[in-house]
C-alpha positions as CSV (number, residue, x, y, z in Angstrom):
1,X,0.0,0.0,0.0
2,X,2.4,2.2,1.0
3,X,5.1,1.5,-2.3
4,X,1.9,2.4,-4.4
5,X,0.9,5.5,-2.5
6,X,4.6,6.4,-3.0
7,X,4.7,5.8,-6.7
8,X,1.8,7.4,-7.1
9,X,3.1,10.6,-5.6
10,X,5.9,10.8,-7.9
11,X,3.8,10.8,-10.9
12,X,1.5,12.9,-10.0
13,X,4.6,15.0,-9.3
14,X,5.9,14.1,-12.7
15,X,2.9,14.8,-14.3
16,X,2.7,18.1,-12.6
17,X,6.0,19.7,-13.9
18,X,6.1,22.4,-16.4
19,X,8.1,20.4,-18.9
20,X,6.0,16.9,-18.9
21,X,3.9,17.9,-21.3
22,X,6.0,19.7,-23.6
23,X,8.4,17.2,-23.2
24,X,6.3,14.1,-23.8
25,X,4.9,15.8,-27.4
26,X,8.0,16.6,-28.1
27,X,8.8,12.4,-27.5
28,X,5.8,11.8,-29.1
29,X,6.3,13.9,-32.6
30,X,9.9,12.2,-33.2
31,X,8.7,9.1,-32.6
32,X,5.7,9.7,-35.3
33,X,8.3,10.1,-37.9
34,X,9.7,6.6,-37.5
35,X,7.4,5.0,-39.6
36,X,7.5,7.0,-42.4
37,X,11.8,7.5,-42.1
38,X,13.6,4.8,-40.6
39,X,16.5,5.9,-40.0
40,X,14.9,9.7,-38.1
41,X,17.2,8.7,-35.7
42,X,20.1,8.0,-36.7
43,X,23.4,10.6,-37.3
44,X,25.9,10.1,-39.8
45,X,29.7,11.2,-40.1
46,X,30.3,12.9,-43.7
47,X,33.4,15.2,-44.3
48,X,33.8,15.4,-40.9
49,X,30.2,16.8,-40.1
50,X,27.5,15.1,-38.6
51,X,24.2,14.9,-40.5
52,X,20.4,13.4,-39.5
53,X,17.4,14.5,-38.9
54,X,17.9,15.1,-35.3
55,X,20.8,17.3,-36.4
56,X,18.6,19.2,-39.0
57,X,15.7,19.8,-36.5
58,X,18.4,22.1,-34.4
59,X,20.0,23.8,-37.0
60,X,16.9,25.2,-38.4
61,X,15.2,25.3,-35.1
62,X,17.9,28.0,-33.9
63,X,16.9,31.2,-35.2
64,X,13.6,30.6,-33.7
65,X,15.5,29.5,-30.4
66,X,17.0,32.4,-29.8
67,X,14.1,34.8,-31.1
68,X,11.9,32.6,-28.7
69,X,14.6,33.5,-26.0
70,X,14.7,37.0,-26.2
71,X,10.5,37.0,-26.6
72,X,10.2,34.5,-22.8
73,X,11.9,37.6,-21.0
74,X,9.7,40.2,-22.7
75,X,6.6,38.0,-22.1
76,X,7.9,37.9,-18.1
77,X,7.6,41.4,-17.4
78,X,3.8,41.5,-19.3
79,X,5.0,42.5,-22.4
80,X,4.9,41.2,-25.9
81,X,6.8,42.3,-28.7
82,X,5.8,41.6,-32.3
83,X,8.8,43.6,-34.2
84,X,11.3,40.4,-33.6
85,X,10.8,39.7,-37.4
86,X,11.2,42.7,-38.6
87,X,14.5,43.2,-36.6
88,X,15.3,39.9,-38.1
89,X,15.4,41.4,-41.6
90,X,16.9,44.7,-40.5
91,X,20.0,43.1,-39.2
92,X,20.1,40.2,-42.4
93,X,19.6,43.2,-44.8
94,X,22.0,45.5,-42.8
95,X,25.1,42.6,-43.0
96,X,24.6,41.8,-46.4
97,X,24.0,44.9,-47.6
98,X,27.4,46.1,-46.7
99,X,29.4,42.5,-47.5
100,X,28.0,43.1,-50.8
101,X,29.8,46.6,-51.2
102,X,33.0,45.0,-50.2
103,X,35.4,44.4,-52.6
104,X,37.1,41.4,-50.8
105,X,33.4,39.7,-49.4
106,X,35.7,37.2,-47.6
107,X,37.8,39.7,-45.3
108,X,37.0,39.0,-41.9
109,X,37.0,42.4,-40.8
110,X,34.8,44.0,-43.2
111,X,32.5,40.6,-42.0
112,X,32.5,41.4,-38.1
113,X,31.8,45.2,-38.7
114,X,28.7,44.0,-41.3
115,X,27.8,41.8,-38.2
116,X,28.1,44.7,-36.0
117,X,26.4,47.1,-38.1
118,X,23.6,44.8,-37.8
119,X,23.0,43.8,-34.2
120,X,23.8,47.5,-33.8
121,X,20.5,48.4,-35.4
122,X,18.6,45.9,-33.6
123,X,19.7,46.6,-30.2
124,X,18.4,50.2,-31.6
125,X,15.0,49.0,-32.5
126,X,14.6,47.4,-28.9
127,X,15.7,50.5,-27.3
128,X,13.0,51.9,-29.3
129,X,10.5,49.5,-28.5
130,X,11.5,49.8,-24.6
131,X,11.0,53.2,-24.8
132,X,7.6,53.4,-26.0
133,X,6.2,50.6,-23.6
134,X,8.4,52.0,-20.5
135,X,8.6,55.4,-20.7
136,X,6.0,56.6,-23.2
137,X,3.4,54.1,-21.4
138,X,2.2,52.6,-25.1
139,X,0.6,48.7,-25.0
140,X,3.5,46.8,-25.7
141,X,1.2,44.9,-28.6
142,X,0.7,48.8,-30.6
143,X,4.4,49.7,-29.8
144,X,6.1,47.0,-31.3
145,X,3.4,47.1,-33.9
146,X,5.2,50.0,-35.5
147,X,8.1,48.7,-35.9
148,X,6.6,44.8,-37.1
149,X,5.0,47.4,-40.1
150,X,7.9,49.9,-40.6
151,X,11.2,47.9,-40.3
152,X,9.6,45.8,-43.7
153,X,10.4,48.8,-45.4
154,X,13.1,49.8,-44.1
155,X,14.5,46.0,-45.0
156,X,13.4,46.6,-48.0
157,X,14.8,50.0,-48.5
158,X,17.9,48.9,-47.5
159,X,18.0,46.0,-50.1
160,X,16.4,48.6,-52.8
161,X,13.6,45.6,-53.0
162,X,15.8,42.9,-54.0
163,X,17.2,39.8,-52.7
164,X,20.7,40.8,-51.7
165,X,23.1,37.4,-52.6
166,X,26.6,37.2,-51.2
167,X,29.9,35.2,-51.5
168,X,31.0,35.3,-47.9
169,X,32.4,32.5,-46.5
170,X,33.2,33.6,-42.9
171,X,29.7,35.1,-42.9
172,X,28.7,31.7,-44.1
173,X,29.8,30.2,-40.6
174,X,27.5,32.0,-38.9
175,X,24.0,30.0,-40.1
176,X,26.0,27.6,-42.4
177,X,29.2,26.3,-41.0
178,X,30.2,23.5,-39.3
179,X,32.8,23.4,-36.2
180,X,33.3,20.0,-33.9
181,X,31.5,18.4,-36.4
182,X,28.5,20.2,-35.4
183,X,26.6,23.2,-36.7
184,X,28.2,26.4,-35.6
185,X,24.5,27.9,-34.9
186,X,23.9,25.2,-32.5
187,X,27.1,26.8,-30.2
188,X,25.8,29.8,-30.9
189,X,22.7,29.2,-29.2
190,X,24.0,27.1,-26.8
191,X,26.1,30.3,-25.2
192,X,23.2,32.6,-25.5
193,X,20.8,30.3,-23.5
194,X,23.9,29.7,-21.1
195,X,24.3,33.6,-20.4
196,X,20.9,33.7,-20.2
197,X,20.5,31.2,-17.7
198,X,23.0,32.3,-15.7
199,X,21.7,36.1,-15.8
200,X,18.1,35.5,-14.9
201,X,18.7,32.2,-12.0
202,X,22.2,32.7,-10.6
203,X,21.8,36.6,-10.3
204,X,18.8,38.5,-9.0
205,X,18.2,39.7,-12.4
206,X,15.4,36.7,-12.8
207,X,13.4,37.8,-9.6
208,X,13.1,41.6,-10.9
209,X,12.0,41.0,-14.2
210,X,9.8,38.0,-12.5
211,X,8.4,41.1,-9.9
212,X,7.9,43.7,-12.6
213,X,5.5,41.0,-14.5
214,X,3.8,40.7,-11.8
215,X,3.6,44.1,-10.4
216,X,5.1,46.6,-12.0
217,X,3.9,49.3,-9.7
218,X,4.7,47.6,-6.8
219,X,7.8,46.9,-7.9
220,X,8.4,50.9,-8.4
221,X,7.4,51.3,-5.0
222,X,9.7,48.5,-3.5
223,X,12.6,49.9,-5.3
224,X,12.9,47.8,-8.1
225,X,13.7,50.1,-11.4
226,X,11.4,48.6,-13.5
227,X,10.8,51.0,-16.4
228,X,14.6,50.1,-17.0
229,X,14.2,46.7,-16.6
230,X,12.0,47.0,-19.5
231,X,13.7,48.6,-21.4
232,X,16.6,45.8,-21.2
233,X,14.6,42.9,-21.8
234,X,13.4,45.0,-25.0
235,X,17.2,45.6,-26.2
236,X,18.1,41.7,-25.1
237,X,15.2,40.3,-27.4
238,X,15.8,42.5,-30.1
239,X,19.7,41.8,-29.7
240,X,18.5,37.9,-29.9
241,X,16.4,38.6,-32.8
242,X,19.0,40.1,-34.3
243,X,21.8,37.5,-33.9
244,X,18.9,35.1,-36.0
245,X,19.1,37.4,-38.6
246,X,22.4,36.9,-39.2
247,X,21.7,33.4,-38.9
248,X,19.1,33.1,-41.5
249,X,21.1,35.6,-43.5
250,X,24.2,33.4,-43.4
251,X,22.8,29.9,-44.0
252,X,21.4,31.3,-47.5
253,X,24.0,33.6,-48.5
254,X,21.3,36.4,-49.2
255,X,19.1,38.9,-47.2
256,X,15.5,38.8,-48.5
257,X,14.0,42.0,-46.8
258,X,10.4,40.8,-47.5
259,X,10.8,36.9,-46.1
260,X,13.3,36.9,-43.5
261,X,12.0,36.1,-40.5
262,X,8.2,36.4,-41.7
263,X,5.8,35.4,-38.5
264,X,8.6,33.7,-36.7
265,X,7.4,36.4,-33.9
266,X,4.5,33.9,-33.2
267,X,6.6,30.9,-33.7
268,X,8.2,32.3,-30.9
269,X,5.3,33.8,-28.8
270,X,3.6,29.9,-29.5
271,X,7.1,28.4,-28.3
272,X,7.3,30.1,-24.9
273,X,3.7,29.4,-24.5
274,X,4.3,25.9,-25.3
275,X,7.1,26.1,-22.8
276,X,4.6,27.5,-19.8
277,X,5.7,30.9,-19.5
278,X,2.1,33.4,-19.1
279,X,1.1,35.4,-21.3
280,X,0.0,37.8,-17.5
281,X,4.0,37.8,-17.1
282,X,5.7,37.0,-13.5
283,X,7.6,33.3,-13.9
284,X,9.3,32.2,-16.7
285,X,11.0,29.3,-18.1
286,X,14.3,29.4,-20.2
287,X,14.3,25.8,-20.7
288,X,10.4,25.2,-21.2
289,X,11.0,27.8,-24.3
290,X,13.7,26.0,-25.5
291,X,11.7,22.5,-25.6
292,X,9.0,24.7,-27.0
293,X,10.8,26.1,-29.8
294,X,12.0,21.8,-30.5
295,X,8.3,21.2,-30.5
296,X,7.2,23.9,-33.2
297,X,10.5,22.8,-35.3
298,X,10.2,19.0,-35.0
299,X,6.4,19.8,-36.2
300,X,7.2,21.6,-39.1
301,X,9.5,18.8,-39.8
302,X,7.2,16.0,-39.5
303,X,4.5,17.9,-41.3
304,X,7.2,17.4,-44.3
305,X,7.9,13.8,-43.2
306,X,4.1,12.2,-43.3
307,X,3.4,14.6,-46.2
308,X,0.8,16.6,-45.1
309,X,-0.9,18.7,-48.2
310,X,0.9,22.5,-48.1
311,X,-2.3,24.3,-48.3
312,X,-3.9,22.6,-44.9
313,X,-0.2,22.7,-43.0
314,X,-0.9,25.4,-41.0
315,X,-4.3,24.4,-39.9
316,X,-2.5,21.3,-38.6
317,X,0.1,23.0,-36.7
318,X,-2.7,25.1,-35.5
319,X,-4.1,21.3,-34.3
320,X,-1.5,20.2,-32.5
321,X,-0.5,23.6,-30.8
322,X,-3.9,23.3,-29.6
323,X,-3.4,19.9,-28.1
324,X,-0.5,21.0,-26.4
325,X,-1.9,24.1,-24.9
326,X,-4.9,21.9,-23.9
327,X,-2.4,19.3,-21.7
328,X,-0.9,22.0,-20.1
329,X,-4.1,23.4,-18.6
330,X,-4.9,21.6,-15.0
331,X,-8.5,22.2,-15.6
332,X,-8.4,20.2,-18.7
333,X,-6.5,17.1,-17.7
334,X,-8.7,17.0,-14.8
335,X,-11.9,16.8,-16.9
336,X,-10.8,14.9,-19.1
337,X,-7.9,12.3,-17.5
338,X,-9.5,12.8,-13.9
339,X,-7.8,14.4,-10.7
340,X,-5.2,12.2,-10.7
341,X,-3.8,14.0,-13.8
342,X,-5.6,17.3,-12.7
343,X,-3.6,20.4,-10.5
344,X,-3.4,18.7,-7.0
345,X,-5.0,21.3,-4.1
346,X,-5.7,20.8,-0.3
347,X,-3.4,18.6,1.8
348,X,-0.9,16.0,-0.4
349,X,-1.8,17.3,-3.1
350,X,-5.1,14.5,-3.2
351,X,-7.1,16.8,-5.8
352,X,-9.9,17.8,-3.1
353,X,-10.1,21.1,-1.3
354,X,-8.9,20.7,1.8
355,X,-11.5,21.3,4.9
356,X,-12.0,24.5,6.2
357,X,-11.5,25.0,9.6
358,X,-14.7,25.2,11.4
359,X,-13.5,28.2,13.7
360,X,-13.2,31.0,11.9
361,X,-11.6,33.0,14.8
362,X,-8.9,29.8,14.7
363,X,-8.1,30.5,11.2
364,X,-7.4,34.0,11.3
365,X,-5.1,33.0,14.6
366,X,-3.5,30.3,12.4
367,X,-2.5,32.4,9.9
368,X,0.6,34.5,9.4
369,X,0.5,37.9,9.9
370,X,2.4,41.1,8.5
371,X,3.3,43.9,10.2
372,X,3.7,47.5,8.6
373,X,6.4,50.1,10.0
């Protein structure tokens, strides 16, 4: 009795944690594409680079990685921002733009300041963004609106409407390169989800932009400055979006002002959902985003895999979003799996409310109280 009681409490506890459920579709949508590919799973050694599917699901799951990143910080604090694709073209138009008026494309110099140029101009456009939602007091959805609808044309101004093509190859390293064996994007990610885990959970920076979601006028009050805390989760998305635009840039050789980075902004809004961040702000998850962001990649993949007609695609990544969302919800799982699966409340967690005391003058005796000086 007691060994099941005990194994029943760890799955419920299992079942409980933020990345179960994302976790177990992610499982589930690799494992849907062993039947129509065999080998899904298995990784091959050619020229000294490793290639599979597995491989492939990261390297074009990166950009939206890192956008997705950037986006879970600027969801925290109650804020959205819908620019991150245009920034993504900005910066890809930016670099290309001025490799393509070098007359040496391969110097490595004129390369970094192209790469500067551009994360330069999206750090810029988060500023911006920052400004208007912390300062200026705008809805975060209508600030970054502006720049979603203007920084199209200014990618497109900056490419004069065409589809910029370079000959780059330590630009090429950046989306489309290989180091270790291993795609160079996938370190590149790596270090920006490593900074970014160390910034927000080994420093306090994680509880402050945790207390402005949840407050933000109470966190004035406390002390906390949160106007610039929003401002710096605006800069650090827009300086993640940016790095993807070099990314997506690089692993074609060309900046399409028009394309690049078109809707990966709710890729990336879907992918920290997925991940359990709220859309109300306060905690986040670094990791649950990342698993996310594997979830909406390894869909698109096996969308491709079981041949799913292009015109009814979306409405089937639209299905299975769905699905997710739906296991992620307590409620849900309780109706429909029963409490077991259900968000545990009352005393060990049993699924029932615990009793109320029957004293009410015992209660308010039992409970802790706060002093004001």
């Amino acid at each position: 009795m007691t060994t099941s009681s005990t194994t029943s409490s760890r799955w419920r506890a299992l079942t409980h944690h933020h990345l179960f459920w994302p976790v177990a579709v992610l499982v589930l949508l690799l494992l849907v594409n062993v039947p129509f590919t065999p080998d899904f799973f298995s990784i091959k050694m050619a020229d000294g680079h490793l290639y599979g599917s597995l491989v492939s699901i990261v390297l074009f799951g990166s950009p939206l990685i890192l956008v997705a990143v950037g986006m879970t910080l600027v969801i925290a604090t109650g804020g959205i921002d819908l620019s991150v694709g245009a920034v993504v073209a900005i910066t890809g138009a930016l670099a290309c733009s001025y490799i393509s008026d070098q007359s040496d494309q391969g110097a490595l110099a004129g390369v970094l300041l192209a790469m500067g140029l551009g994360l330069l101009a999206a750090v810029v456009c988060g500023l911006w963004n920052g400004f208007l939602v912390a300062r200026m007091g705008i809805q975060p959805i209508i600030a970054t609106l502006i720049i979603m609808v203007a920084g199209r044309g200014v990618a497109q101004l900056i490419t004069d409407g065409q589809i910029i093509t370079i000959n780059s190859e330590p630009y090429k390293l950046i989306g489309g390169g290989y180091w270790l064996t291993l795609p160079f994007s996938i370190f590149v990610v790596a270090a920006v989800v490593a900074v970014t885990v160390v910034l927000t959970r080994r420093t306090a920076l994680g509880l402050l932009v945790e207390a402005v979601g949840g407050n933000a006028e109470a966190s004035r009050l406390v002390g906390i400055r949160s106007r610039r805390i929003k401002i710096m989760v605006y800069a650090f998305c827009a300086l993640c979006a940016g790095i993807a635009g070099l990314m997506i840039s690089s692993n074609t050789s060309a900046a399409d002002g028009n394309n690049a980075g078109l809707w990966i902004e709710l890729d990336a809004i879907l992918a920290v959902v997925i991940g359990g961040t709220s859309l109300l702000g306060g905690r986040f998850s670094v990791g649950g985003t990342v698993v996310g962001a594997l979830v909406i990649q390894t869909l698109t993949t096996t969308i491709y895999t079981i041949g799913v007609p292009t015109q009814t695609n979306l409405v089937f990544k639209a299905a299975v979003v769905i699905v997710v969302c739906l296991l992620q919800s307590p409620k849900f799982r309780a109706k429909v799996f029963g409490a077991r699966f259900g968000a545990g409340s009352g005393a060990k967690g049993s699924g029932k409310p615990a009793a109320a005391p029957a004293d009410p003058t015992a209660a308010s005796e039992a409970a802790p109280k706060m002093e004001v000086s």
